[in-house]
Structures are given as structure tokens and as C-alpha cells.
C-alpha positions as a Markdown table, in Angstrom:
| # | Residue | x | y | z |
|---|---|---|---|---|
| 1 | Unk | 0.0 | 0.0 | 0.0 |
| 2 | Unk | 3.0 | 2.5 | 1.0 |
| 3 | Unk | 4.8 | 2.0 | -2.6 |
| 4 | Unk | 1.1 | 2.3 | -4.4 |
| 5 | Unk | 0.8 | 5.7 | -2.9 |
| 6 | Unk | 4.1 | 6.3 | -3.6 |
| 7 | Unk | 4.0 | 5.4 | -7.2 |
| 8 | Unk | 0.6 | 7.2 | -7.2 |
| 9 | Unk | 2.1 | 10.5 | -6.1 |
| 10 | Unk | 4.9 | 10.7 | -8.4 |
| 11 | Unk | 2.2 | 10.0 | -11.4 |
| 12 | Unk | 0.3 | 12.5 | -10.2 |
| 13 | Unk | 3.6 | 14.9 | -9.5 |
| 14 | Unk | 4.5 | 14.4 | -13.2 |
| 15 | Unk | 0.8 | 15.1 | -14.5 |
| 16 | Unk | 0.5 | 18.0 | -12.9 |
| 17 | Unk | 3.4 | 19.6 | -13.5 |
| 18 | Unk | 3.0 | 18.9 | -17.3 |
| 19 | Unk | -0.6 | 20.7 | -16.8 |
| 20 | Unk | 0.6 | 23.4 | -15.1 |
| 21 | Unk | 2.8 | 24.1 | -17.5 |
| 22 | Unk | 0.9 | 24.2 | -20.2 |
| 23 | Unk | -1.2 | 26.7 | -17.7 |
| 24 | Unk | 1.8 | 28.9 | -17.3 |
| 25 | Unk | 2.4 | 29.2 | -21.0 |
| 26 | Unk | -1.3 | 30.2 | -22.0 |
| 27 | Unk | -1.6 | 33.0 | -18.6 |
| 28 | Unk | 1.6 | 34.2 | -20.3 |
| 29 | Unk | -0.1 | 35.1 | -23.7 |
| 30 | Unk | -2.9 | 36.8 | -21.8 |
| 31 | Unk | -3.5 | 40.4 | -21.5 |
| 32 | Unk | -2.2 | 42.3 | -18.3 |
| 33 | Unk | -5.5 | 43.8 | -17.9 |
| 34 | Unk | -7.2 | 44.7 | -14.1 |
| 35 | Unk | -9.8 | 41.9 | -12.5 |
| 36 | Unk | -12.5 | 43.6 | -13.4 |
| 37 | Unk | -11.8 | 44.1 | -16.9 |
| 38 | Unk | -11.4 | 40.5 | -16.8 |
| 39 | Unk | -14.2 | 39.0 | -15.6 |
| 40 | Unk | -16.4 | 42.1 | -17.3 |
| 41 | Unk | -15.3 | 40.5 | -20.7 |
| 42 | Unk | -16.2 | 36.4 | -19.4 |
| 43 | Unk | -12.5 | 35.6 | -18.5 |
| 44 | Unk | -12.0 | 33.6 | -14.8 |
| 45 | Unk | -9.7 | 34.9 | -12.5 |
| 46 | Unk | -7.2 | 32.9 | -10.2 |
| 47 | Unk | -5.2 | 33.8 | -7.3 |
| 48 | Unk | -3.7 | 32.5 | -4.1 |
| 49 | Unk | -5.1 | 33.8 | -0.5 |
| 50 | Unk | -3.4 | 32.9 | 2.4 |
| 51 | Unk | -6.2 | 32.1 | 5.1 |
| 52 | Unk | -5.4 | 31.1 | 8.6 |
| 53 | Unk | -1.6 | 30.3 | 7.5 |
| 54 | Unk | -3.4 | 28.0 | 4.5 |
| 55 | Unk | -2.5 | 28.9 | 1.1 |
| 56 | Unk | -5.9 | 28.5 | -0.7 |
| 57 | Unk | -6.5 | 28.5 | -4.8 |
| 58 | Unk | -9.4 | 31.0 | -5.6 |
| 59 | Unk | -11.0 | 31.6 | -8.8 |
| 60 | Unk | -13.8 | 34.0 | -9.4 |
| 61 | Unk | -16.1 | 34.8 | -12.5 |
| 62 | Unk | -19.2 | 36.5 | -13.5 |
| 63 | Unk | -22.3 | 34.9 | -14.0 |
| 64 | Unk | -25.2 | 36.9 | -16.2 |
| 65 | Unk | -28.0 | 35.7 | -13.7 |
| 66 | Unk | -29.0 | 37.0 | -9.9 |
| 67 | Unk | -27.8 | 34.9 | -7.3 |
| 68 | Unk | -31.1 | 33.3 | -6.2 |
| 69 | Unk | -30.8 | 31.6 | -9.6 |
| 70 | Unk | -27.4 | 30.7 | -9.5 |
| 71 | Unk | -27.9 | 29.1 | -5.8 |
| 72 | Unk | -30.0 | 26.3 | -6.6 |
| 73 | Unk | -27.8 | 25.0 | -8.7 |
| 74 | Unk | -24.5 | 25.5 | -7.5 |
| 75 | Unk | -25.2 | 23.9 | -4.2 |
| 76 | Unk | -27.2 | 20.8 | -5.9 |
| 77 | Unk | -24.4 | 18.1 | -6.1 |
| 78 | Unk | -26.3 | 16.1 | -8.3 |
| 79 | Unk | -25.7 | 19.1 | -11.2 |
| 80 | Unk | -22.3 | 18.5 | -10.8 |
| 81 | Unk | -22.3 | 14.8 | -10.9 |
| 82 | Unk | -21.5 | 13.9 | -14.2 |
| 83 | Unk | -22.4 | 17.5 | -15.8 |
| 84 | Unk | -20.6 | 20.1 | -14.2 |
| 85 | Unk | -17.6 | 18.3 | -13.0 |
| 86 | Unk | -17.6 | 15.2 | -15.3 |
| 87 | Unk | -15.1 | 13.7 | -12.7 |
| 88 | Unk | -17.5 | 13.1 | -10.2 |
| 89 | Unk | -18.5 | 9.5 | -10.7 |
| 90 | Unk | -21.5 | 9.6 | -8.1 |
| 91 | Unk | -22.3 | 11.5 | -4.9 |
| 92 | Unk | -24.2 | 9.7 | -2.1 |
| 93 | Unk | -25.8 | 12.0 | 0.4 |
| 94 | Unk | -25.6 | 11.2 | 4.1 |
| 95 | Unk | -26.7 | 13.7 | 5.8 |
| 96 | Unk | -29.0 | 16.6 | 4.3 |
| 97 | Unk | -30.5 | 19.9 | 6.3 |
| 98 | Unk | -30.9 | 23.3 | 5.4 |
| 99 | Unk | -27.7 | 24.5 | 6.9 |
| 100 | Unk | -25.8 | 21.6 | 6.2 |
| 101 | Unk | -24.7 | 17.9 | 4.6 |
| 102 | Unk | -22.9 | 15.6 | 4.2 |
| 103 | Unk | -21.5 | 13.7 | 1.2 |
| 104 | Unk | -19.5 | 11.0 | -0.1 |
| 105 | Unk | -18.3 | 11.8 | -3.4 |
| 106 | Unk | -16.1 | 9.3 | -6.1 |
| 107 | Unk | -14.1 | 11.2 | -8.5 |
| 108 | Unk | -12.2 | 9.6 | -11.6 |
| 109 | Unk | -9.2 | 11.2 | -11.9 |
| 110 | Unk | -9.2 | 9.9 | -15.7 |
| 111 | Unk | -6.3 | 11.5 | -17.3 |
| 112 | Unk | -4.4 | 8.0 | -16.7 |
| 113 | Unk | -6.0 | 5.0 | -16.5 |
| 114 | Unk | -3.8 | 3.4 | -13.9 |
| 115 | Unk | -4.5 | 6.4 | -11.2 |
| 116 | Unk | -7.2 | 5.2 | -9.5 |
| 117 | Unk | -10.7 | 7.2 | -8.6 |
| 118 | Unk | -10.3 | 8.5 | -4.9 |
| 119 | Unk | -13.5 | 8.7 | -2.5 |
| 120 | Unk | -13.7 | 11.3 | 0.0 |
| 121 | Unk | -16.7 | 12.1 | 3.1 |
| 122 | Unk | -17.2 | 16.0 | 2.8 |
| 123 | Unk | -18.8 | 18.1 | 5.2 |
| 124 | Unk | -20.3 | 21.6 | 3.9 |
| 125 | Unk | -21.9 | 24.1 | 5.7 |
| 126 | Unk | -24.4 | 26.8 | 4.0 |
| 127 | Unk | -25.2 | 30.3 | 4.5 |
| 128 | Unk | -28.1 | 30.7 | 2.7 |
| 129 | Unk | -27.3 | 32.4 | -0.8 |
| 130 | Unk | -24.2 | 33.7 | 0.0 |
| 131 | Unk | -21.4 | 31.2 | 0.8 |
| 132 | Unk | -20.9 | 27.5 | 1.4 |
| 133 | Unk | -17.7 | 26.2 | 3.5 |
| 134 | Unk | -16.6 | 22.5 | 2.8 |
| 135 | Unk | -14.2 | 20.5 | 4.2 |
| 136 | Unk | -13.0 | 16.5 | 4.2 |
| 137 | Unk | -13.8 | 15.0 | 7.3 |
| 138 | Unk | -13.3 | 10.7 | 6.0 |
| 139 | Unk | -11.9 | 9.6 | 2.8 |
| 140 | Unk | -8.6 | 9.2 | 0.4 |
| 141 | Unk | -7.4 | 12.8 | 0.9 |
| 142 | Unk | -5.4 | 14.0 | 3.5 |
| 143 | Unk | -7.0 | 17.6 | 3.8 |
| 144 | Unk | -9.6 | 18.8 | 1.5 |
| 145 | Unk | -11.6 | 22.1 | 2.1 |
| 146 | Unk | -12.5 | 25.4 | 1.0 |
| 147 | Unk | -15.6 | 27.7 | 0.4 |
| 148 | Unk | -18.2 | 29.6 | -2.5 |
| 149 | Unk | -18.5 | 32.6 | -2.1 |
| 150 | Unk | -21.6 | 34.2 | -4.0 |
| 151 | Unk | -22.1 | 38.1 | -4.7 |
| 152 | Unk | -24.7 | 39.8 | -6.6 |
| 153 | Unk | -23.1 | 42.2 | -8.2 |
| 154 | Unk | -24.5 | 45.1 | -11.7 |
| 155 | Unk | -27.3 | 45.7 | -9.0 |
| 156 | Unk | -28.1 | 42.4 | -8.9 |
| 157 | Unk | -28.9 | 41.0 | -11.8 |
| 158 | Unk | -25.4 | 39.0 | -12.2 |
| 159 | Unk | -23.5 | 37.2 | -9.7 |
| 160 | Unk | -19.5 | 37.4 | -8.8 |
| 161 | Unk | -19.0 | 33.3 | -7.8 |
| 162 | Unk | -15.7 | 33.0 | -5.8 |
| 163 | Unk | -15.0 | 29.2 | -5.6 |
| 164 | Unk | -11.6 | 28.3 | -3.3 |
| 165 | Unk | -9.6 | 25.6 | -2.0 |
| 166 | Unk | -6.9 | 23.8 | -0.4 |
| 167 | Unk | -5.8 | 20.0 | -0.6 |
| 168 | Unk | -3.5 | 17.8 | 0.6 |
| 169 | Unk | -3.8 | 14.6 | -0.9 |
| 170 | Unk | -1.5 | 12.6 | 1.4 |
| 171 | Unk | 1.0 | 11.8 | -1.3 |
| 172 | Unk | 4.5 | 12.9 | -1.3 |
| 173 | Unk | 4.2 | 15.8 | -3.6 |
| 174 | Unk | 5.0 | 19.5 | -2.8 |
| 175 | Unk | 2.2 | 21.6 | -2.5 |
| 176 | Unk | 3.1 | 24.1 | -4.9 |
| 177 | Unk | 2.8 | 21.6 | -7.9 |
| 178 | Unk | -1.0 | 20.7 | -6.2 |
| 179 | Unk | -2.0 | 24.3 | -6.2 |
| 180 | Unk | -0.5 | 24.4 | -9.7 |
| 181 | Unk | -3.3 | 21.8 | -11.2 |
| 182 | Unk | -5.7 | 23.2 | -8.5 |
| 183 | Unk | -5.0 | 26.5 | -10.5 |
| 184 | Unk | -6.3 | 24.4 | -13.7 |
| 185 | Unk | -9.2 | 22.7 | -12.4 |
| 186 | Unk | -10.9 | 25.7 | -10.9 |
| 187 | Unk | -11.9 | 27.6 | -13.9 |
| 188 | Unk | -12.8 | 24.6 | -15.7 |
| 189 | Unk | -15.4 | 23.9 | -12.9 |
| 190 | Unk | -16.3 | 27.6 | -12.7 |
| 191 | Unk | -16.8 | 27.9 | -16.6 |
| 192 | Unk | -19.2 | 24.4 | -16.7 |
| 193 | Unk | -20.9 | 26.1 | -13.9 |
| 194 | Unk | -22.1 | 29.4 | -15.9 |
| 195 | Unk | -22.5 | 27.1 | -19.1 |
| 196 | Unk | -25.0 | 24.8 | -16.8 |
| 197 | Unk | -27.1 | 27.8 | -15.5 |
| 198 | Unk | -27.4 | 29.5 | -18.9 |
| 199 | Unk | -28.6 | 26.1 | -20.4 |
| 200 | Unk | -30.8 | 25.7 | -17.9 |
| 201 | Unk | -32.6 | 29.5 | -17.9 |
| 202 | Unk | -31.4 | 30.8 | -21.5 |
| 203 | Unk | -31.4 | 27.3 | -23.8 |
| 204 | Unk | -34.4 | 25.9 | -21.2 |
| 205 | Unk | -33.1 | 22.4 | -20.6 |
| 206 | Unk | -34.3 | 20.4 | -17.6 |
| 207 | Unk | -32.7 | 21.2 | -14.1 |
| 208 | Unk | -31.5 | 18.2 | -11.9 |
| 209 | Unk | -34.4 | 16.8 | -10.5 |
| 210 | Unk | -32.5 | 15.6 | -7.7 |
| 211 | Unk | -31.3 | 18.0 | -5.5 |
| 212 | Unk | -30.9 | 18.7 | -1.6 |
| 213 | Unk | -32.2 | 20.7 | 0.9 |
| 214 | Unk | -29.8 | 23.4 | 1.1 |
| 215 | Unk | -30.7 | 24.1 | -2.7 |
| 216 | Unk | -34.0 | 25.9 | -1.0 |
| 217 | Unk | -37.4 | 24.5 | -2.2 |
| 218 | Unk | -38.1 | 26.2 | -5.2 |
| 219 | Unk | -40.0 | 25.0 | -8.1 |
| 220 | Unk | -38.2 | 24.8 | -11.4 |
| 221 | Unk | -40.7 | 26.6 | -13.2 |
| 222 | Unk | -39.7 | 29.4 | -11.0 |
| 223 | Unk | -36.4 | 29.5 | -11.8 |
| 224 | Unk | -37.4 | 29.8 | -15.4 |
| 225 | Unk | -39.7 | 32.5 | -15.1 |
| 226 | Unk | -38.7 | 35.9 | -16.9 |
| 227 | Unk | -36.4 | 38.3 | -14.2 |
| 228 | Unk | -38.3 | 41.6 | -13.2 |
């Protein structure tokens, strides 16, 4: 079991350093432009915040609804299972109040085959449309936690999505390289994030039927009904 983690941690060293890499070369080519220019034009934004002596990963982007539309999806886990974050193999809810859950989530790592999916317990904790705070309390990682952050922003019609975190996956591989593919994985999750809600209010697809409690109880033909 030691050398399987072992071997798994320098696979996953050597992946992510090759992805962050590639990251390093296309933030080069961007334009040096401010944040808000940025996520004005649709662009994500990624930083590092130190928090409590924790060096956490934080993206941020603009999405072109209010918040209470963009809450009831971002806190369903069933919208990310297998459409948001097509890693997530299946989520298993445990425990599920307004204020709170708990989840057991398998992810497929997938780039190669011979990495295996992890499984992790998560614990999350909601303030109700504003922010969410997670963090691993059973599973494969080591340390896994974080927080959304959600702010309405052009007087409310859009919302500023902060999504941040820190992990520690028990492997021997330097934390710097982790934030590195972190610092991929972020937007990507942020992006299928606005590209879910506008399907699902501009394009009119089907929300989740699933969903939890912390989602609020609101009806979907609610959510599709024309903004004030």
C-alpha cells in the first residue's frame, strides 16, 4: 500500500506539473488587464489567499443571472455529478438539512488510467445564498476544504462566484505543484458552472431533478420564469 501511494504521487507529480505548465504558458499570452476588466469580458480569474496560514486557490467569474438563480444550482451536487464536473462518478448524500450535509463523493481522476478514482466524506456548511464552507472529514485525501462565495453584483442582476480551496492529498508531492493543477481545475469547474445555469434558464433544458435541501425548495418553473 506505501509504494502504491508512492508510485501514485509521483504520477500525479508528473501530470500536474506537465498541466501546469501548459497553464503557465497560456496566462503568459494573456492580456495584463485589471480583474474587473477581466471577468467584465467572461474571463476567470485565479489567485492564491493565504487564510489562517493556509494557502488556498481562488477563482472567481461573473455569472449573467442574480444569485437566487445561481444558488440552486450551485449547491445541488447532483448538477455536478457527471455535468458540471464530469469527474465526479456519483455522490451519495448522508446527511442533508438546510444548513448543512454531508457527502460521499467518487471522482475519476481519468487522465491515466492506472490512477485510480479516490472517494472522500465531505462536510459543507451553508449560509443561505451567500457562501458554502466544505471541508474533508473521512476519505482518500489528506485535507480537502475550501468555500463559494456568491455576490450579486451590476445591482443584482449578475453574480461574482468566488470558488476556493486547499488540498492535501497525502501523497508525497510538494504543494506548490497541487495548487498548480488546482489553479487548472478551478476555472474549468467555474466555466461548466455558468455554461449549466445558462442552459438551464437561456437554452431551457431540464434542471436536476435531484437535489438537496440546502438548494431551498423552489419549483423549477420558478427559476425559469422571466427576471423583473
Amino acid at each position: 500500500m506505501k509504494f502504491q501511494k508512492l508510485r501514485l504521487g509521483r504520477l500525479l507529480c508528473a501530470l500536474v506539473f506537465c498541466l501546469s505548465s501548459l497553464c503557465a504558458t497560456a496566462a503568459g499570452a494573456a492580456r495584463d488587464d485589471s480583474e474587473q476588466a477581466r471577468l467584465d469580458r467572461g474571463d476567470v480569474v485565479v489567485d492564491s489567499q493565504k487564510i489562517d496560514g493556509v494557502t488556498y486557490v481562488c477563482a472567481k467569474e461573473i455569472i449573467n443571472e442574480a444569485p437566487s438563480r445561481v444558488w440552486p444550482i450551485m449547491t445541488n451536487p447532483f448538477e455536478f455529478e457527471g455535468k458540471i464536473s464530469p469527474r465526479m462518478k456519483s455522490v451519495e448524500v448522508l446527511v442533508d438539512k438546510p444548513d448543512y450535509s454531508l457527502l460521499k463523493c467518487d471522482i475519476n481522476i481519468g487522465v491515466l488510467f492506472f490512477i485510480p478514482s479516490i472517494s472522500y466524506t465531505v462536510e459543507s456548511k451553508y449560509d443561505a445564498g451567500e457562501r458554502i464552507t466544505f471541508k474533508r472529514i473521512a476519505g482518500d485525501l489528506r485535507d480537502f476544504r475550501g468555500f463559494w462565495q456568491v455576490r450579486p453584483v451590476n445591482g443584482g442582476k449578475k453574480t461574482e462566484l468566488t470558488y476556493s480551496m486547499y488540498i492535501d492529498p497525502g501523497f508525497p508531492v510538494p504543494q506548490w505543484i497541487i495548487r498548480e493543477g488546482v489553479k487548472m481545475e478551478l476555472p474549468r469547474t467555474l466555466v461548466a458552472l455558468r455554461q449549466r445555469v445558462k442552459d438551464i434558464y437561456t437554452a431551457k433544458l431540464a434542471p436536476e431533478q435531484r437535489s438537496i435541501l440546502a438548494s431551498g425548495v423552489v419549483a423549477h418553473t420558478s427559476w425559469l420564469a422571466p427576471q423583473p
